[in-house]
C-alpha positions, -999 to 999 in steps of 0.1 A, spaced: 314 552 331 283 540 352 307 530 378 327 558 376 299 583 389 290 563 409 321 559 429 323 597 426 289 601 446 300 575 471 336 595 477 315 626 480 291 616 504 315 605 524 337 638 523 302 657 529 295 630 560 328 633 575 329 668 572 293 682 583 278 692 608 273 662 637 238 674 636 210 644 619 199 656 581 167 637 569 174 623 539 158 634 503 140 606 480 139 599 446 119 577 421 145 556 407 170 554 438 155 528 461 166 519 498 194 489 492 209 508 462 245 508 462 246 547 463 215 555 482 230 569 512 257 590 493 230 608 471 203 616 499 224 626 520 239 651 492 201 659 485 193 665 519 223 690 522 217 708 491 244 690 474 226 682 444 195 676 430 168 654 409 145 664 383 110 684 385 96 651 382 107 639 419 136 612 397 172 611 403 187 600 370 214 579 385 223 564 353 226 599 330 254 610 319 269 640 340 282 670 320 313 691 330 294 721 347 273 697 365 302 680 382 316 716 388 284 731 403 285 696 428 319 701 435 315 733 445 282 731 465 299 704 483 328 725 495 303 756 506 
């Protein structure tokens, strides 16, 4: 499942790259996802778009499970 979300950051992050503006976005930051992570670009960029968000405390959570209205709120940020 872990994988799972991840890969479904990673393919958004790349849709959101691709399809963007060419215009540099500085990238969010969060507690528990560190520079070298496997899906640190894919989830600051997001952050930095507006994408989607971490907690009050300044976390991520990049291991918690994602519910159904979550995924749908990303998806739908993502396409504007």
């Amino acid at each position: 499942m872990r994988q799972g979300l991840m890969r479904v950051f990673i393919i958004i992050g790349l849709l959101v790259a691709i399809l963007a503006p060419a215009h540099p976005v500085a990238a969010a930051s969060f507690c528990d996802v560190p520079p070298g992570s496997p899906y640190y670009d894919a989830v600051t960029q997001l952050a930095a778009r507006g994408v989607i968000g971490g907690y009050d405390n300044g976390c991520f959570g990049p291991g918690d499970a994602t519910l159904r209205a979550q995924m749908a709120a990303l998806i739908a940020r993502a396409m504007g």
